[in-house]
Backbone as CSV, one residue per row, in Angstrom:
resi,resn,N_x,N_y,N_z,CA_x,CA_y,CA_z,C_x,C_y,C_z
1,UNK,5.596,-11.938,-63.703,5.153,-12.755,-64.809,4.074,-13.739,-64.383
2,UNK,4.431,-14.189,-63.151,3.278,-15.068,-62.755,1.880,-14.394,-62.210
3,UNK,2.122,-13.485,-61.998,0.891,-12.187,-61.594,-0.025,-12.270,-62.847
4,UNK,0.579,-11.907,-63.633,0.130,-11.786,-64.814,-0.544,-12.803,-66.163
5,UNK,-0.388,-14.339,-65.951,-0.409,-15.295,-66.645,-1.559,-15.594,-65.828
6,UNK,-1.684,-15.673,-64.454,-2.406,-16.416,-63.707,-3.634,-15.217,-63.979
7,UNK,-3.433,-13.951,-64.074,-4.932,-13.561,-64.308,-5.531,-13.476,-65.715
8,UNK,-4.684,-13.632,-66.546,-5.133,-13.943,-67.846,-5.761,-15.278,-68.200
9,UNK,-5.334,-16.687,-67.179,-5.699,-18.068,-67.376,-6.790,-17.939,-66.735
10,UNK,-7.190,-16.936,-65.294,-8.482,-17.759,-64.640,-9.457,-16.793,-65.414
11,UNK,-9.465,-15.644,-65.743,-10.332,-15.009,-66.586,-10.610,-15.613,-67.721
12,UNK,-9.691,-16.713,-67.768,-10.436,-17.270,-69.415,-11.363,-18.998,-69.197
13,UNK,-10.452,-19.193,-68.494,-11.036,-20.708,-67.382,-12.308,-21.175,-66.970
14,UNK,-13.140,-21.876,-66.714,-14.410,-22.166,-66.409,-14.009,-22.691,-64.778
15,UNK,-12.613,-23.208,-64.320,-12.430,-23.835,-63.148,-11.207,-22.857,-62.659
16,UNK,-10.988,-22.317,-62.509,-10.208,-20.676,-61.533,-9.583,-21.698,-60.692
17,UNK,-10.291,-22.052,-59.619,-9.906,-23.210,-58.900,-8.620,-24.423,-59.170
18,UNK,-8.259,-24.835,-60.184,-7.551,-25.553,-60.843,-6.237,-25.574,-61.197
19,UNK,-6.020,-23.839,-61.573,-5.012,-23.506,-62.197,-4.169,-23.893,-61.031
20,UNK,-2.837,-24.160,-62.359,-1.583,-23.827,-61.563,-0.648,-23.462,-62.423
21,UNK,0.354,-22.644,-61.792,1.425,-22.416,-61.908,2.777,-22.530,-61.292
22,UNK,3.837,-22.963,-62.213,4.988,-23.440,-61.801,6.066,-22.170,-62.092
23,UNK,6.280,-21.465,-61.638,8.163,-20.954,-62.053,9.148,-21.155,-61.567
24,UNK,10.084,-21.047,-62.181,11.327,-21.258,-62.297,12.527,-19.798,-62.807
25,UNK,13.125,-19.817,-61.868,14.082,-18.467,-62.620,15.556,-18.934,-62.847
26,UNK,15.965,-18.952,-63.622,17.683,-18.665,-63.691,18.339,-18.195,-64.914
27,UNK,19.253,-17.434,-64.462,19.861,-16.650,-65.297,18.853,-15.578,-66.697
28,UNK,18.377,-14.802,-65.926,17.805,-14.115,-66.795,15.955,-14.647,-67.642
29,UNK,16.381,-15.933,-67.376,15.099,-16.714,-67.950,14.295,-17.083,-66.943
30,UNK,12.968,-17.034,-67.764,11.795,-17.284,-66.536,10.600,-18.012,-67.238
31,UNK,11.037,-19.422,-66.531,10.209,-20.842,-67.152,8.700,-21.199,-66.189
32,UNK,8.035,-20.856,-67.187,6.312,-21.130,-66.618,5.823,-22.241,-67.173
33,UNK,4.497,-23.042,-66.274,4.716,-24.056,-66.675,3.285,-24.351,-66.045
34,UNK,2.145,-24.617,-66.881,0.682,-23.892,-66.326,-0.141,-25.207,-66.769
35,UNK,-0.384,-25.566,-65.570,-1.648,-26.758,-65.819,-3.090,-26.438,-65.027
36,UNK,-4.019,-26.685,-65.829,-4.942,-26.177,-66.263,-6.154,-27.580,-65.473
37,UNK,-7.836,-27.282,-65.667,-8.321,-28.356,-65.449,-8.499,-29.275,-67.367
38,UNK,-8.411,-30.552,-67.151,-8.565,-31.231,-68.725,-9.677,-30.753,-69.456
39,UNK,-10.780,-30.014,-68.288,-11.853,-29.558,-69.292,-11.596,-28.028,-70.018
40,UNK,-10.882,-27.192,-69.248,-9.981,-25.987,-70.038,-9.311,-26.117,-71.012
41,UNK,-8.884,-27.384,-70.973,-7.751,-27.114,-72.040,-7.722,-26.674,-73.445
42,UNK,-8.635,-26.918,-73.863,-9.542,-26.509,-75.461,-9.789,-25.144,-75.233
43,UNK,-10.082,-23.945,-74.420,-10.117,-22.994,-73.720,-8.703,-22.370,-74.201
44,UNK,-8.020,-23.408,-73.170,-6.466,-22.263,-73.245,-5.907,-22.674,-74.413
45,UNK,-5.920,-23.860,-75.283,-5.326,-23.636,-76.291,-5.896,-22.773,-77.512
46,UNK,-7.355,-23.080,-77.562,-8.003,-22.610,-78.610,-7.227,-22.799,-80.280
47,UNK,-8.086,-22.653,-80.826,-8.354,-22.817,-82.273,-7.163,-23.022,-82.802
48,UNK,-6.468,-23.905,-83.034,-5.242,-23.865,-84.400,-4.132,-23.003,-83.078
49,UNK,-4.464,-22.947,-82.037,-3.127,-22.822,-81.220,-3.374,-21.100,-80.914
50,UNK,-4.203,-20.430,-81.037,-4.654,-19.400,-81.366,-4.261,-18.576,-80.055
51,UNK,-4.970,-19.243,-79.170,-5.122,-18.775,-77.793,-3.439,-18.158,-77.163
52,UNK,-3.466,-19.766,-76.729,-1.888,-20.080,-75.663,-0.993,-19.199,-76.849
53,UNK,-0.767,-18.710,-78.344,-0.041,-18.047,-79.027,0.007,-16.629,-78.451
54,UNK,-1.390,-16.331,-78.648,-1.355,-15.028,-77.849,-1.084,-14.762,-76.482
55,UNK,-1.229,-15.618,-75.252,-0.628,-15.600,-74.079,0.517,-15.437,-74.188
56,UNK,1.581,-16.232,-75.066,2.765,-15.998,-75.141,3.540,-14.907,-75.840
57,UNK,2.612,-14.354,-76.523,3.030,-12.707,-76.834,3.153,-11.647,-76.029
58,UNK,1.639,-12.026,-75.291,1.733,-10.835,-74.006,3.093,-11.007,-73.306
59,UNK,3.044,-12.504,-72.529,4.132,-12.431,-71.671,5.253,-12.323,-71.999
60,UNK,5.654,-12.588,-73.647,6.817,-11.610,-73.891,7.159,-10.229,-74.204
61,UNK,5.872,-9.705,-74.342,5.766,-8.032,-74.393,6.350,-7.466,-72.947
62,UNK,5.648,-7.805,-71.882,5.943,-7.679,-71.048,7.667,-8.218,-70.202
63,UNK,8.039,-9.549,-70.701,9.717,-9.650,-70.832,10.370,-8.939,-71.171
64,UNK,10.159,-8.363,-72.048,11.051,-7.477,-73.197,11.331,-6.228,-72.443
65,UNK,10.253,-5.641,-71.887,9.651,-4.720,-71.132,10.942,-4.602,-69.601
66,UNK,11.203,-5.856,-69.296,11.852,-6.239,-67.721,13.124,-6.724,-68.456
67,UNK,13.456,-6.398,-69.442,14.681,-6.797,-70.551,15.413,-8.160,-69.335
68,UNK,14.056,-9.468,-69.618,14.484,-10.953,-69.370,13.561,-11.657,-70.771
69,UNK,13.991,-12.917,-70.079,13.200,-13.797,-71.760,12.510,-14.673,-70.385
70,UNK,11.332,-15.359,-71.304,10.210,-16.306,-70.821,9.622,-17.413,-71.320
71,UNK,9.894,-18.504,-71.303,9.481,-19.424,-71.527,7.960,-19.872,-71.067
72,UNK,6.805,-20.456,-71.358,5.388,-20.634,-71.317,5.536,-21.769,-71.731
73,UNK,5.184,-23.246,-70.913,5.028,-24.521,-71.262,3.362,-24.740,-70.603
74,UNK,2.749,-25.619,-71.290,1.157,-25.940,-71.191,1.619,-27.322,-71.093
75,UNK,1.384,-28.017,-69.438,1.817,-29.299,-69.144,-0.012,-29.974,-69.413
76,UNK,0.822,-31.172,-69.298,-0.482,-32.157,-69.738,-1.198,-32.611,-68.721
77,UNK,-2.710,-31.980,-68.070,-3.041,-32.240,-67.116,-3.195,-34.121,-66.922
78,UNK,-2.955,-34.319,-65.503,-3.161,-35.762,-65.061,-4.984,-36.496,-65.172
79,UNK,-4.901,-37.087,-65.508,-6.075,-38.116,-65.702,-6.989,-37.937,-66.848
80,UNK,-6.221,-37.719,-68.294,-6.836,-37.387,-69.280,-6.750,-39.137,-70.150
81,UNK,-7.368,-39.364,-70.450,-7.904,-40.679,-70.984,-6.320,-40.657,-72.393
82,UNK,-5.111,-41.923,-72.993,-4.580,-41.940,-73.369,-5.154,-41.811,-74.882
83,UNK,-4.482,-41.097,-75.719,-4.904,-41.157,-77.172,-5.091,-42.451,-77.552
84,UNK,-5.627,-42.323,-78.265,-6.133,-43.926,-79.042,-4.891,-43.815,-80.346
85,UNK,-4.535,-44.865,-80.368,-3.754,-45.606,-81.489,-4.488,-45.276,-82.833
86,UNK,-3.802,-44.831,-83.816,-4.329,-45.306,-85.208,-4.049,-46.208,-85.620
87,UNK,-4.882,-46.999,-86.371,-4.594,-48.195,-86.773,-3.900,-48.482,-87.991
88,UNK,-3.037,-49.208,-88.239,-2.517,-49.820,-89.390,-2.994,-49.237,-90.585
89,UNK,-2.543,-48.360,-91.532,-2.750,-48.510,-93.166,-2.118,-49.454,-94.051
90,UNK,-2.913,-50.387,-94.321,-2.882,-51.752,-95.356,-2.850,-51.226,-96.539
């Protein structure tokens, strides 16, 4: 699974270099957990969630396939500037 995520992320990536990946296995489940550079991230999520949706199809096509389940988490890369507050509606 991680074979497989990791060549689908740097083929889509501008920084190959960057990626990472985390797994985790137990009991049948297999928790990924993929941080990216902050300038990818619009990349891997794409449009209305478009992207990372379809990553997570493949890699459950392929689960289904190894009859396990898979979890795909998109962590929040470090040193991304904090959202700004909305302000008060009066």
């Amino acid at each position: 699974m991680k074979d497989l995520l990791n060549y689908i992320v740097t083929s889509l990536v501008t920084k190959s270099d960057c990626v990472s990946i985390d797994e985790q296995k137990n009991d049948g489940t297999i928790n990924l957990t993929l941080t990216v550079d902050p300038s990818d991230m619009g990349l891997i999520i794409g449009k209305n969630g478009q992207t990372i949706r379809a990553i997570r199809k493949l890699l459950t096509v392929r689960a289904i396939a190894e009859n396990i389940r898979v979890n795909l988490s998109l962590s929040e890369p470090a040193g991304l500037p904090p959202k700004p507050s909305e302000p008060p509606i009066e």
